[in-house]
C-alpha positions as CSV (number, residue, x, y, z in Angstrom):
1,X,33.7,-42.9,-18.9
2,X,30.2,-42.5,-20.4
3,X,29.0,-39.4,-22.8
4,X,25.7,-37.6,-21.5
5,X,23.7,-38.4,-24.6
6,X,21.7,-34.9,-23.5
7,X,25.0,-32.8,-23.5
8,X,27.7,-35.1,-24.9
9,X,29.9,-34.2,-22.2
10,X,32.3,-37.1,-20.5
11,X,30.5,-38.2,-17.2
12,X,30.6,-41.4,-14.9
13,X,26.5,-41.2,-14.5
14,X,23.9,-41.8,-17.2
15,X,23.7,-38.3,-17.4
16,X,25.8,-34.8,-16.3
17,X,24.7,-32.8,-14.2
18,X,24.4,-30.0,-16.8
19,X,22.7,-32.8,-18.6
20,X,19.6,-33.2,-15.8
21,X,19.4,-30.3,-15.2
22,X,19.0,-29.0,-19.0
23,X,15.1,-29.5,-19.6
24,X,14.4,-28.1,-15.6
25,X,16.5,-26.7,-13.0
26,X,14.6,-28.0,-10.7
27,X,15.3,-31.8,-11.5
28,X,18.0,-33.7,-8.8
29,X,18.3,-36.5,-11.5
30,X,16.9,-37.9,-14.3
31,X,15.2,-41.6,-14.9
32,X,16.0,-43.5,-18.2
33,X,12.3,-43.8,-20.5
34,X,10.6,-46.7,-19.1
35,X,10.1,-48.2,-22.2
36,X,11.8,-50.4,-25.0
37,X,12.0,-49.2,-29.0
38,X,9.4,-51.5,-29.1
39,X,7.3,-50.5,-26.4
40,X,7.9,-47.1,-27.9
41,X,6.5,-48.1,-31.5
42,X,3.5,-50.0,-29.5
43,X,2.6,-46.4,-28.2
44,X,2.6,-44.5,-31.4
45,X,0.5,-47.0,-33.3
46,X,-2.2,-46.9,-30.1
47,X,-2.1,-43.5,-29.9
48,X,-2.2,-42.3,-33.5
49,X,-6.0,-41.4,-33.4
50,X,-5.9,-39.4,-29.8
51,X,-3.1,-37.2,-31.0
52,X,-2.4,-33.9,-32.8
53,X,1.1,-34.3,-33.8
54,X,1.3,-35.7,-37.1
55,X,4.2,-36.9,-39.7
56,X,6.8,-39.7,-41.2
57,X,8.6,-39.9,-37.9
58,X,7.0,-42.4,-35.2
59,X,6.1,-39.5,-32.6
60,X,4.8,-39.2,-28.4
61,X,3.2,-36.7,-26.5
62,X,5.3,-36.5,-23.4
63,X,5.2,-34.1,-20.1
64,X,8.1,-34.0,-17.3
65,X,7.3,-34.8,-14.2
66,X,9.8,-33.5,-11.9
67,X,8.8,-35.1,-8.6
68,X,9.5,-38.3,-10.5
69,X,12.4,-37.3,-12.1
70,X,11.5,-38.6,-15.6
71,X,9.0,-37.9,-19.1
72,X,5.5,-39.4,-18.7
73,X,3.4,-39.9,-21.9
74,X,0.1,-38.5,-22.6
75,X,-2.1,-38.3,-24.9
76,X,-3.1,-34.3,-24.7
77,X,-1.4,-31.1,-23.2
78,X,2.4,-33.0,-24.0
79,X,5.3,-30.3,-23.4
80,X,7.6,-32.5,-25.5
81,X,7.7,-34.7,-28.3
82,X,9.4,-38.0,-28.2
83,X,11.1,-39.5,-31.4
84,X,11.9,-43.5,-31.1
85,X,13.7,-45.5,-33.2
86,X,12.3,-45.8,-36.6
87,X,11.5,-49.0,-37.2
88,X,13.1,-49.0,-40.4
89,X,15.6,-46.3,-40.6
90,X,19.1,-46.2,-39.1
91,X,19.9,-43.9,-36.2
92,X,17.5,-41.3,-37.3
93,X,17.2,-39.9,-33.4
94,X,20.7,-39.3,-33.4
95,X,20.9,-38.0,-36.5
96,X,18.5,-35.3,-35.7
97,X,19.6,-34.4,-32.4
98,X,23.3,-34.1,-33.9
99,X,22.1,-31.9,-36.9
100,X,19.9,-29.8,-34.4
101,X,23.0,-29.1,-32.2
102,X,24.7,-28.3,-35.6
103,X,22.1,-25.5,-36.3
104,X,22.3,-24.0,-32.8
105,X,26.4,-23.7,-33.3
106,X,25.6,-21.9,-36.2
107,X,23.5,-19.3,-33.7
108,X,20.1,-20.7,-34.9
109,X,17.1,-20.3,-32.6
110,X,16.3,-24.3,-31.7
111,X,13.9,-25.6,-29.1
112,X,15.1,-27.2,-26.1
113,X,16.3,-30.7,-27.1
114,X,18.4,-34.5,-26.5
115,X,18.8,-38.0,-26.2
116,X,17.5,-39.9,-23.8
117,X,17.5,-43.6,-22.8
118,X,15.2,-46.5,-23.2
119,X,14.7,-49.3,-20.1
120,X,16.6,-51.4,-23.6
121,X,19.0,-49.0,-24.0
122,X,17.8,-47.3,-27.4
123,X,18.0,-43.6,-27.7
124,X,14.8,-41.8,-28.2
125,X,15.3,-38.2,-29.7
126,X,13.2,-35.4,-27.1
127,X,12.1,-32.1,-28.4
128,X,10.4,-29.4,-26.2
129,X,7.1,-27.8,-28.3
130,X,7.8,-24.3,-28.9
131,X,4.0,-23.7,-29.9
132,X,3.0,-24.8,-25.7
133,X,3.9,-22.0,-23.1
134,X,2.6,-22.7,-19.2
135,X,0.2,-24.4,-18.7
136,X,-0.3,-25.9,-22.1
137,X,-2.0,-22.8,-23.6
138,X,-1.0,-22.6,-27.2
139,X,1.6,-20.0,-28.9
140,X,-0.1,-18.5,-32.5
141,X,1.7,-20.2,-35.0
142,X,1.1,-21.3,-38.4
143,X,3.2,-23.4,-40.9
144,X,4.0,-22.2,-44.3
145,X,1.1,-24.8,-46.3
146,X,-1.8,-23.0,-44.1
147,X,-0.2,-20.1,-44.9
148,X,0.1,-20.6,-48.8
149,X,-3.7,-22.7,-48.3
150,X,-1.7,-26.1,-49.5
151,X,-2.2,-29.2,-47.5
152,X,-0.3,-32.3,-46.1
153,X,-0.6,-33.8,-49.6
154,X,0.7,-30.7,-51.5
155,X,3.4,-29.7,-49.2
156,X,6.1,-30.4,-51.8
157,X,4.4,-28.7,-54.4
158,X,6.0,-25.3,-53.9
159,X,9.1,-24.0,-54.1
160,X,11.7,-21.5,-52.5
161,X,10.9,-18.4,-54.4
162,X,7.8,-19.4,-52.8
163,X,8.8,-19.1,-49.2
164,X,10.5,-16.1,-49.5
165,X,7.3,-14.8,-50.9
166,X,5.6,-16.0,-47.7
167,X,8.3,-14.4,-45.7
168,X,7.3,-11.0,-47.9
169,X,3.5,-11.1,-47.3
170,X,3.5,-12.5,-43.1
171,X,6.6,-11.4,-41.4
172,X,6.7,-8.1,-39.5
173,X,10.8,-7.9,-40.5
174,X,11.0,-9.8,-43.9
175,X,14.7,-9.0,-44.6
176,X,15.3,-10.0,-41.0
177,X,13.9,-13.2,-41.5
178,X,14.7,-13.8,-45.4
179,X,18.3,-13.3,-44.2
180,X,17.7,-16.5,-41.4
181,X,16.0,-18.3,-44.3
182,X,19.0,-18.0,-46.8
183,X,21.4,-19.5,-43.8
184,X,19.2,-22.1,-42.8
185,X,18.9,-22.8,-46.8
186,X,22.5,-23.5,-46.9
187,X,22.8,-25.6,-44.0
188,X,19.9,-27.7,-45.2
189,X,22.1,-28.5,-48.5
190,X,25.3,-28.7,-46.4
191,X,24.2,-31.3,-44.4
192,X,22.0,-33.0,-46.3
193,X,18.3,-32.2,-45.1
194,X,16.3,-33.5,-48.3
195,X,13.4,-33.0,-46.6
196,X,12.2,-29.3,-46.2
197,X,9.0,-28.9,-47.3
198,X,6.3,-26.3,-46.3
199,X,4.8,-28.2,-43.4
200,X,8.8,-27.7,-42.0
201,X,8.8,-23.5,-41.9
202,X,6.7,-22.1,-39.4
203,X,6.1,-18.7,-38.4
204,X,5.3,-17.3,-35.0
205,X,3.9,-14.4,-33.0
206,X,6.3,-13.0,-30.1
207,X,4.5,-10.0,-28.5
208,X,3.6,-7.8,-31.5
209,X,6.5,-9.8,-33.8
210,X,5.9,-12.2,-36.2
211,X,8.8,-14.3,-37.0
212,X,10.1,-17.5,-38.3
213,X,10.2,-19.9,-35.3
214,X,12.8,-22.1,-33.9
215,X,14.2,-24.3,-36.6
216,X,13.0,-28.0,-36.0
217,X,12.8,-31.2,-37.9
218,X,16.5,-30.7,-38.6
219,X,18.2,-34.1,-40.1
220,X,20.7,-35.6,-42.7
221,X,18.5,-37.4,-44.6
222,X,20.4,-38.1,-47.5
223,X,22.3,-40.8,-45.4
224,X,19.1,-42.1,-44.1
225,X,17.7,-43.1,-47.6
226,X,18.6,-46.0,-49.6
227,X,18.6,-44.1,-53.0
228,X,17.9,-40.2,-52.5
229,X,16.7,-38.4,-55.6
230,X,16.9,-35.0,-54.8
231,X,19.1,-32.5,-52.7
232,X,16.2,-30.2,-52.0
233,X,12.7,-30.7,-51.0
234,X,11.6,-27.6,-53.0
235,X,13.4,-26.4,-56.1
236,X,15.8,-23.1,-56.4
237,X,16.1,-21.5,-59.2
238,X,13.3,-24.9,-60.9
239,X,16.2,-27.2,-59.5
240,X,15.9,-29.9,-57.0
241,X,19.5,-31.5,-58.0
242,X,23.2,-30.5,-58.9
243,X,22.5,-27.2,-57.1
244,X,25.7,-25.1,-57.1
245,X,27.0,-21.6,-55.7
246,X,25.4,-19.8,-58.2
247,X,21.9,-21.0,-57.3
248,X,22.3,-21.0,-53.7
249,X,24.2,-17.5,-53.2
250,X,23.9,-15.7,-56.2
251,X,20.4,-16.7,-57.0
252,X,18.8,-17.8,-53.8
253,X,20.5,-14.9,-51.6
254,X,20.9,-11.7,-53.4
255,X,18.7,-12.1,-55.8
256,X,15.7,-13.8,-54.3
257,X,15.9,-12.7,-50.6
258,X,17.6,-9.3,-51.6
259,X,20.7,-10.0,-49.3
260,X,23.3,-7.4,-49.6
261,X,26.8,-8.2,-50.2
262,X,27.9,-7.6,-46.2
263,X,25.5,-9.7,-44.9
264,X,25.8,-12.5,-47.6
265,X,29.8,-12.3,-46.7
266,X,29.0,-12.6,-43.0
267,X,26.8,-15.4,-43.6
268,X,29.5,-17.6,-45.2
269,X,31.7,-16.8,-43.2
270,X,30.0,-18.1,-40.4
271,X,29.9,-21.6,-42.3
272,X,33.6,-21.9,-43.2
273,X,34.9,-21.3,-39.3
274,X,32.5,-24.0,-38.3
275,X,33.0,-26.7,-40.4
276,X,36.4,-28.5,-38.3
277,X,33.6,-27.5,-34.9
278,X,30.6,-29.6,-36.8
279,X,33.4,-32.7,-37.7
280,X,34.3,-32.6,-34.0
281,X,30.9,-32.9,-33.2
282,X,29.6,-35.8,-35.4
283,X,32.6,-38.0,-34.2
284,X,31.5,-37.6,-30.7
285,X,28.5,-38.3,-31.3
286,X,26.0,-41.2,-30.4
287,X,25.6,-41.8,-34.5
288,X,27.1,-45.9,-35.6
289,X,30.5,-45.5,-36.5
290,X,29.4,-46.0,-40.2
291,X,26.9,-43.1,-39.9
292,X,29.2,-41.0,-38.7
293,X,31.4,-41.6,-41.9
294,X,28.8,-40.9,-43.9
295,X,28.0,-37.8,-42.5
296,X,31.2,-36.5,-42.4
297,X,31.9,-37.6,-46.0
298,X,29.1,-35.4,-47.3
299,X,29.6,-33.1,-45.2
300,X,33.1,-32.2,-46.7
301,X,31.6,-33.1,-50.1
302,X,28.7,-30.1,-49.9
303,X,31.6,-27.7,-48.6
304,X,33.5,-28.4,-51.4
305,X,30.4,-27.2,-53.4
306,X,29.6,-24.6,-51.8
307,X,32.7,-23.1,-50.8
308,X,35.7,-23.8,-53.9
């Protein structure tokens, strides 16, 4: 028995049905990439100057074409981004796709996502863009550097306070979305993301709403890197390391984001019924076997942390 790598579900095909038909109801089946991780990487170095999606991660443009049951690159109007293998990190399109499925358990807003096949059998991570509606025409949004005039070289120089602040001055809800930001603050130290820096909040327009968007860019990377320095991207409370409870709840949450005690209760209590849910998930999914021990070690490790 094979595991959809789009739904993890048990299924004798490639992929479930639920699985095909997950990024269009329309599709009958779905064909593996074309393509080897190396045929992959080939792409994204010959494409790098055409393209407007940017970043550490080796990235494709990609639309769906349903008549031939299967993701097409291009080089302009993509739907979707592709993630290959990196060609130096371990697993890092499974991690992601298993941390974003950890978010939307949590009740997160994600965009449409999976694994999918190579013609080599390598797993390519596949996002939907939230920021493309029909048609290609673009969705207003704007990521937190424009928004606090830093650039790509000065995204880390900011901090949390500094968020919330953004959150304060842009968002037509602010305790709505503070209130997202302190949950999505804790998952990112429960499971590991190292790596949220301005360029990875974004905020977005719906009708005469303006919002945080879907959460994306999701991923453990504290077991990706060799020798991680930090357990936070941009400091809480001028921390980036040994962040406890008191920073992250006390600090972060009620005083920072001005969460009430309700809320703040509801918020954690989220996290504790999900934790046995998220260890279920990680074993079944497509991360090694030593991955998936490290996840699940640190994991339990933040919860401990967080939670005793």
């Amino acid at each position: 028995m094979n595991r959809c790598p789009i739904t993890y579900e048990e299924t004798k095909c490639r992929y479930s049905d639920k699985g095909v038909k997950h990024f269009s109801r329309n599709l009958e089946s779905l064909n593996d990439l074309n393509f080897s991780k190396e045929e992959l990487l080939y792409e994204v170095r010959k494409r790098v100057p055409q393209m407007s999606i940017q970043g550490v991660q080796p990235k494709l443009s990609a639309v769906l074409n349903v008549s031939n049951t299967g993701f097409e690159l291009v080089s302009k109007k993509g739907r979707y981004i592709l993630k290959p293998p990196h060609s130096y990190f371990k697993d890092v399109p499974q991690n992601e796709d298993l941390t974003m499925r950890l978010a939307g358990l949590l009740g997160f807003k994600t965009p449409k996502h999976g694994l999918i096949f190579g013609n080599d059998n390598s797993l390519t991570y596949i996002v939907k863009r939230f920021d493309r509606a029909r048609y290609g025409r673009k969705i207003a949004v704007e990521d937190f550097a424009q928004l606090s005039k830093a650039t790509r070289n000065t995204k880390y120089k900011s901090s949390m306070e500094k968020v919330a602040e953004v959150i304060n001055e842009f968002c037509t809800f602010p305790l709505v979305e503070k209130a997202k930001l302190f949950e999505l603050t804790l998952f990112n130290f429960l499971i590991g993301n190292e790596d949220m820096h301005l360029k990875n909040f974004t905020l977005i327009r719906n009708d005469d709403v303006i919002e945080l968007s879907p959460f994306y860019d999701l991923l453990n990377t504290r077991i990706i890197l060799e020798k991680p320095k930090e357990e936070i991207a941009l400091p809480i409370n001028g921390k980036k390391n040994n962040l406890t409870k008191g920073d992250l709840v006390d600090y972060f949450g009620r005083e920072v984001c001005s969460i009430n005690e309700i809320v703040i209760k509801k918020s954690l209590e989220k996290f504790r019924v999900l934790f046995e849910r998220w260890n279920e998930l990680i074993e079944i999914s497509f991360l090694s076997n030593d991955m998936k021990d490290k996840y699940s070690s640190l994991l339990n490790n933040r919860k401990k942390r967080l939670f005793n």
